[in-house]
N, C-alpha and C positions, 0 to 999 in steps of 0.2 A: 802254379803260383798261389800261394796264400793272398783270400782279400780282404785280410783285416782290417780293421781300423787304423793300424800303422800305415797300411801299403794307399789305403785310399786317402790318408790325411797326404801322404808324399806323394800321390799323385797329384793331387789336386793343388798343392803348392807347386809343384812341376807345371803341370798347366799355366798358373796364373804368374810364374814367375818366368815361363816362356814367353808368355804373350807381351809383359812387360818389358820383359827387357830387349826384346825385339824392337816395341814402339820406341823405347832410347835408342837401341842403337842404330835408329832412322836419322837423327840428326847428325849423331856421334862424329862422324870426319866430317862434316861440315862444319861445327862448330869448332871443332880443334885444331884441325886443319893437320894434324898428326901423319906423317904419310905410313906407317906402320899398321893405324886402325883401317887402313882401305883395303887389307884383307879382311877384316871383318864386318866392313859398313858401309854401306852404300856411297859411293864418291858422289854418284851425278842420279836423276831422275830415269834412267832408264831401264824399263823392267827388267831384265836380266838384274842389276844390282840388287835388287830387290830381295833376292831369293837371300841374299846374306844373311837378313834379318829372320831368316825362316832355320837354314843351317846353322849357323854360330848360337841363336840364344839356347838351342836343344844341345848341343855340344858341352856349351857351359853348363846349363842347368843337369846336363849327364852326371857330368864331375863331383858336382854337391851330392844329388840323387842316390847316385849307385851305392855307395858304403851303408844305408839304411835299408836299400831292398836287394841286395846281393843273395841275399839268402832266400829269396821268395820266387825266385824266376830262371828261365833260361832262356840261352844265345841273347844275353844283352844286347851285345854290339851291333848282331844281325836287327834286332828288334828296335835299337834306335834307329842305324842306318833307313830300314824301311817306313822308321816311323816318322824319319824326315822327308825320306820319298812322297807318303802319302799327304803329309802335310804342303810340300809343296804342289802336288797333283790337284787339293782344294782348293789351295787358294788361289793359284795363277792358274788354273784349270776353271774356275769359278769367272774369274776377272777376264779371260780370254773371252769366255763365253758367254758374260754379258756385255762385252765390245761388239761382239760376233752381232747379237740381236737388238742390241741397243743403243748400240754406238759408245762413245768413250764414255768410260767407267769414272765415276767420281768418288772422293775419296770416303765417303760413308762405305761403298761397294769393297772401296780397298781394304779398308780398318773390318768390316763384317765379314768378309770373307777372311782376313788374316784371325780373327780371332776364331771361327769357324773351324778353319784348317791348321789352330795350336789346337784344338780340344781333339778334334778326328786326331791329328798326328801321334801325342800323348797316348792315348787311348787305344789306338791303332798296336802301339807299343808294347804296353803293356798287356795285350790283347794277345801278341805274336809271345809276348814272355811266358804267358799260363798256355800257351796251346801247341808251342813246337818243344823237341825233344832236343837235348844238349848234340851239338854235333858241332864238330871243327870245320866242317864245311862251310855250316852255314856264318861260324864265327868267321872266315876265312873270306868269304861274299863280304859278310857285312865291311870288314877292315877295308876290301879293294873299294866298295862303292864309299865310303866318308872318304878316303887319300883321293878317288880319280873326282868326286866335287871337291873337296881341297884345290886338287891340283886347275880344276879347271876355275875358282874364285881366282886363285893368285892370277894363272895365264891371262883371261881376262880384265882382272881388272888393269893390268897394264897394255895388253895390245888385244882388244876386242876386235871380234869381226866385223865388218864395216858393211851389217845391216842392220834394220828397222829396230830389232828386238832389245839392242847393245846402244840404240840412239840415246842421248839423254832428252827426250820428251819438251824440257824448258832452252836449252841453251844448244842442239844439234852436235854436240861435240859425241865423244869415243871414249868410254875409260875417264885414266884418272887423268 
């Protein structure tokens, strides 16, 4: 992958317009109350929702993205796929782990590690785009792993598992 000045101006706008539009779409079905936007945004307080904000805004920001650096990279798809992996691996891997030694995380912990783990993700990204070789395989991984979290946002946010992780933290409810 070329690192031009194109590719680092669109990265860097990637970055920062993951991390933003992630922070919106924290409120987003709360405030709208839309039952549509609860595949994409957090219904209720409890971590598991969370991860939407990590998935969805790198999906979006994919779409604008890719037509501008199409030409500079390969296995995109595998490259976002993993690069959502990694982003969610900082930042609820971060927030586990200062629960772990410190007890409950408060939301500076939240918001630093989510910003944290857009920059790793992003980067991670772009990272797998200059240094793996075109293969439908890996195109082929990346497509299963975005559909089976897809498929596992939708399944849960309507009928979660009914433990800790799926709790909503403020109100003890399940889902939407």
């Amino acid at each position: 992958m070329k690192t031009g000045k194109k590719v680092i101006r669109v990265k860097t706008i990637g970055i920062l317009s993951v991390i933003l539009l992630g922070l919106l779409f924290h409120e987003l079905y709360k405030s709208t109350g839309i039952k549509v936007l609860s595949i994409i945004a957090p219904v209720n307080e409890s971590k598991w929702e969370h991860w939407k904000i990590v998935f969805w805004p790198m999906i979006i920001i994919s779409i604008f993205e890719y037509p501008f650096i199409k030409n500079t990279g390969n296995n995109y798809i595998f490259s976002l796929a993993l690069g959502i992996i990694a982003f969610e691996f900082i930042t609820f891997g971060m927030i586990e782990t200062y629960d772990f030694f410190f007890g409950q995380s408060h939301l500076v912990v939240h918001v630093t590690t989510y910003i944290l783990g857009g920059i790793v993700g992003q980067n991670f990204k772009y990272y797998l785009m200059k240094y793996t070789e075109p293969s439908k395989v890996l195109f082929n991984i990346g497509v299963f792993i975005l559909i089976v979290q897809f498929g596992f946002f939708v399944a849960f946010t309507f009928n979660p598992p009914r433990i800790e992780y799926f709790k909503d933290s403020i109100k003890g409810t399940y889902g939407i």
